[in-house]
C-alpha positions in Angstrom: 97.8 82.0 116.6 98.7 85.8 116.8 97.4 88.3 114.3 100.7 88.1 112.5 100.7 84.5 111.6 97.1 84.9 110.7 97.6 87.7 108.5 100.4 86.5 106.7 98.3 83.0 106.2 95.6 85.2 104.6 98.1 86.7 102.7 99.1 83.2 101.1 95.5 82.0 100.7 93.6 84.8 99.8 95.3 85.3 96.7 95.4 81.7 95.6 91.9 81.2 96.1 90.8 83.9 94.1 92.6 82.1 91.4 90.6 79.4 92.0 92.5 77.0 93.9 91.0 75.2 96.8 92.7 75.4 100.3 94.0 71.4 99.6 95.8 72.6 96.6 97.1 75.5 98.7 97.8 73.5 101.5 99.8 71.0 99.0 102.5 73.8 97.7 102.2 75.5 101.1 102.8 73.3 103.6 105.9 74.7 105.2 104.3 78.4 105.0 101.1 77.3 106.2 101.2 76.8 110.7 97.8 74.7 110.1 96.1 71.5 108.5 93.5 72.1 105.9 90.5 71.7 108.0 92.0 74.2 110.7 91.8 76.3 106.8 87.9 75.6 106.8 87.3 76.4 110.0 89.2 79.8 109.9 87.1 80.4 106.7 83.7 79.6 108.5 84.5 81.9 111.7 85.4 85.0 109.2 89.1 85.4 109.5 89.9 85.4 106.3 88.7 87.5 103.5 87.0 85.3 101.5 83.4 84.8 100.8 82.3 80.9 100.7 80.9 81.6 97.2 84.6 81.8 96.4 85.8 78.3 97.1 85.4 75.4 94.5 82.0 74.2 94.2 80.8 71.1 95.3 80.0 68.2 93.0 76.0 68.6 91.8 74.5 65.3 90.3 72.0 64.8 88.3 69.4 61.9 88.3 70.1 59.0 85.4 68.0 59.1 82.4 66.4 56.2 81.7 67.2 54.2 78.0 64.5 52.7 76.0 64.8 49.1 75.3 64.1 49.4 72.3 66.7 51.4 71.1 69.1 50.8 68.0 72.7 51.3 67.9 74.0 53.0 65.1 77.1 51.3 64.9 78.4 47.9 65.2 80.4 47.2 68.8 80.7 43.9 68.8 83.6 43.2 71.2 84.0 46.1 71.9 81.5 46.9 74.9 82.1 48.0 78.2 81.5 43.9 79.1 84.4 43.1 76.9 86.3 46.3 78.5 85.5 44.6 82.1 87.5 41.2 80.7 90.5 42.5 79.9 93.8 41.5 82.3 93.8 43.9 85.2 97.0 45.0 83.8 95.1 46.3 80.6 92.1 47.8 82.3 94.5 50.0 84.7 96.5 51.6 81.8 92.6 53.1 80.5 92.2 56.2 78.7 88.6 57.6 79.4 87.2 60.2 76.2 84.5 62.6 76.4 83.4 65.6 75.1 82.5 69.1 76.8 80.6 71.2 74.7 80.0 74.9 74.9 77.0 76.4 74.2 73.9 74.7 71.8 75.2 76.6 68.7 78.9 76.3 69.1 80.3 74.5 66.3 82.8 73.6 68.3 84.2 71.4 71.5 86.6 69.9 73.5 88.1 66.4 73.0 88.8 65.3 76.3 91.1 62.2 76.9 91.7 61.1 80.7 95.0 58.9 81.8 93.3 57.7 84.8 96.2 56.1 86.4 98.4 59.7 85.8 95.6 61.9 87.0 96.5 63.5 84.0 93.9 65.0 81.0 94.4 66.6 77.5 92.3 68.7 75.6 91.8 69.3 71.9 89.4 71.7 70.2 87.7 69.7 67.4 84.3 70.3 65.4 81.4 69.3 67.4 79.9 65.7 66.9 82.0 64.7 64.4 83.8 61.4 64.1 86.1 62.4 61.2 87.2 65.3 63.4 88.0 62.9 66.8 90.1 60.6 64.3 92.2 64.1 63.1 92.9 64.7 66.9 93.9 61.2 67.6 96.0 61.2 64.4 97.9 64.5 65.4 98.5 62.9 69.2 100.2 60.3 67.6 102.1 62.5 65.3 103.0 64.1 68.3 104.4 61.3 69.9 106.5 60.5 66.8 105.6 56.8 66.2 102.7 54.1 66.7 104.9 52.7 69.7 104.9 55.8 71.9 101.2 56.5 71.4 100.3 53.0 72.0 102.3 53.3 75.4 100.1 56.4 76.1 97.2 55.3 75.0 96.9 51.8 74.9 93.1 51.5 75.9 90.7 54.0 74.8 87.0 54.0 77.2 84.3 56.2 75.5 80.8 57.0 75.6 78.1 56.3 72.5 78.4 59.6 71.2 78.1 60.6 67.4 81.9 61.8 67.4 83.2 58.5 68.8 81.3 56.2 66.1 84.3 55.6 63.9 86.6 53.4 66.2 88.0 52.1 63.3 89.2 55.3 62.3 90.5 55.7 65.9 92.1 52.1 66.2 94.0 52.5 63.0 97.9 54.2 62.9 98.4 57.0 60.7 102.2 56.5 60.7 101.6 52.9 60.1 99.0 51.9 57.7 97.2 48.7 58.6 98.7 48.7 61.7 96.3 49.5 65.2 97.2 51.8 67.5 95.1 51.5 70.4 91.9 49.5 71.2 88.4 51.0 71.5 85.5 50.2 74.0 81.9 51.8 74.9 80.4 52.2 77.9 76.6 51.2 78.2 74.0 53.9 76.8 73.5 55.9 79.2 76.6 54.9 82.0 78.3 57.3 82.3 79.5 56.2 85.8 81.4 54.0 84.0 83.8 56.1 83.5 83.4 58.3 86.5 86.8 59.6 86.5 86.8 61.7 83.5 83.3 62.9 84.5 85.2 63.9 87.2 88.1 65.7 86.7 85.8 67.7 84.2 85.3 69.9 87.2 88.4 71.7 87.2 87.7 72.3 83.4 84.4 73.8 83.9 85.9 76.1 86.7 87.6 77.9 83.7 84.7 76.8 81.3 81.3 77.2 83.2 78.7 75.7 81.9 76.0 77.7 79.8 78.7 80.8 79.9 81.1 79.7 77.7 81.4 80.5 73.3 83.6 77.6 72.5 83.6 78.6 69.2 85.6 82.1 70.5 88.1 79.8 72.3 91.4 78.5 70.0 93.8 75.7 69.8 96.3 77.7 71.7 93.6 78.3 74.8 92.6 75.3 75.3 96.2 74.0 75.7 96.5 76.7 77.9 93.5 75.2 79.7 95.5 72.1 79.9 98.3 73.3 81.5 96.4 75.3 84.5 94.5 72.2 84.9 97.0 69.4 84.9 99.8 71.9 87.3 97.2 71.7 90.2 97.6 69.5 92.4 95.6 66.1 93.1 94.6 65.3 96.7 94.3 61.7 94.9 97.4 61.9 93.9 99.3 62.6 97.2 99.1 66.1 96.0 101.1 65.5 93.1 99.8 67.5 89.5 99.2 65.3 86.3 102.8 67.2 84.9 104.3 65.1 87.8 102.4 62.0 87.3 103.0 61.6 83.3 106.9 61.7 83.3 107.9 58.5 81.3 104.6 57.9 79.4 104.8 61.3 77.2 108.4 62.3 76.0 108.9 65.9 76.7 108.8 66.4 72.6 105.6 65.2 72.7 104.4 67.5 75.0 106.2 70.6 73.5 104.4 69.7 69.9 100.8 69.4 72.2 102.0 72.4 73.7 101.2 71.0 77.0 103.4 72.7 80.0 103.4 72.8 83.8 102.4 76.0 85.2 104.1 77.6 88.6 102.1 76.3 91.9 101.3 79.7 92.3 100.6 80.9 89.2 98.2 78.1 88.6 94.3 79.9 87.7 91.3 77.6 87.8 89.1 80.8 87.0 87.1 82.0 83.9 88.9 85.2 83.6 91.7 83.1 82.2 89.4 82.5 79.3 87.4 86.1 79.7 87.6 86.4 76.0 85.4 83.1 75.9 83.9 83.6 78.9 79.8 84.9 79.6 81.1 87.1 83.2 
């Protein structure tokens, strides 16, 4: 490779991953512009040729050890049929249509957090800014989703299955089952995952890396952060593209399941390739720097 073509291939990348994109992603919208594969990328990166320091690059996945759960503990709520042993017998073709909810929280004090629901089959995540640990507040966001969607059928197409953890905010599955825009009709089904299992739903866990590459951990006020950010959040996150997913984004993976009213109410919208930030000066307002 002459000094040209490496130049002008730093000029591409360098850019791009100070935004916070990973040579795959940039190798994904790229590929024409780019004379090499992505590990030729690394290995340009680890002999010095671009200017980039390795600190700038996505992190790598950092698990922690499993807590252990007493035996003797009590559940607060009644699950009955509705555990993740029940989850595991439903049809294959109900199981693969999941939803996987979490929550990422800010710091200890925030009053706030983030409503995380995961189409695992779409690659493709929403967020919602709710009060922290409260079930009332997780039925109001599931209520507005299907509000969005303009009628129980739609949602239900979306979100047919619904996977969550034990938390406090996801004690009212009632609540969540139950349509707003048709009384005493359900919506969705709900199912926990074992205390302490979070494997279990492992892809959420996930894909709450790229969210926490805007949102670090122990940096971030949620409570400074509105509605309107964290669908911006959405969008950066769901317009970059999914090795996964043959390098397709969740915005090209969710055409069919969300009408594009839906999304417009949500105010959900894919970003350019390029313009795509996976940074926390998108959120610097939020943000601990």
């Amino acid at each position: 490779m002459s000094s040209d073509e490496l130049k002008a291939m730093g000029d591409i990348v360098e850019p791009l991953v100070r935004q916070g994109q990973s040579f795959e992603a940039i190798w994904s919208n790229h590929t024409d512009e780019l004379p090499v594969c992505v590990r030729t990328m690394y290995n340009y990166q680890n002999d010095g040729h671009f200017k980039l320091a390795n600190l700038e690059l996505p992190a790598k996945v950092r698990r922690k050890p499993g807590k252990k759960v007493s035996k003797g503990a009590v559940s607060r709520v009644d699950r009955t049929g509705r555990t993740y042993d029940d989850f595991e017998a439903l049809p294959l073709e109900d199981r693969v249509r999941v939803v996987q909810g979490d929550s990422v929280c800010g710091f200890e004090h925030n009053e706030h957090d983030i409503l995380s629901l995961h189409i695992v089959a779409r690659g493709f995540q929403s967020y919602f800014r709710k009060r922290h640990a409260d079930a009332e507040a997780t039925v109001a966001c599931i209520d507005a989703i299907e509000m969005a969607c303009g009628s129980r059928e739609e949602f239900e197409e979306w979100c047919p299955i619904l996977l969550l953890d034990r938390g406090v905010e996801f004690d009212d599955w009632e609540g969540i089952e139950r349509s707003c825009l048709e009384p005493g009709k359900r919506r969705c089904r709900v199912f926990y995952c074992d205390p302490m299992e979070s494997n279990q739903k492992s892809p959420a866990e996930r894909n709450h890396q790229q969210l926490r590459r805007l949102l670090p951990k122990g940096r971030t006020n949620f409570d400074a952060l509105t509605c309107t950010d964290v669908a911006t959040c959405c969008c950066h996150v769901n317009s970059y593209p999914l090795p996964t997913h043959s390098g397709k984004c969740g915005f090209d993976l969710i055409g069919g399941l969300l009408s594009q009213e839906a999304l417009d109410v949500l105010g959900f919208g894919k970003v350019a390739p390029d313009d795509v930030v996976l940074k926390p000066y998108l959120m610097k307002h939020a943000v601990e720097q």
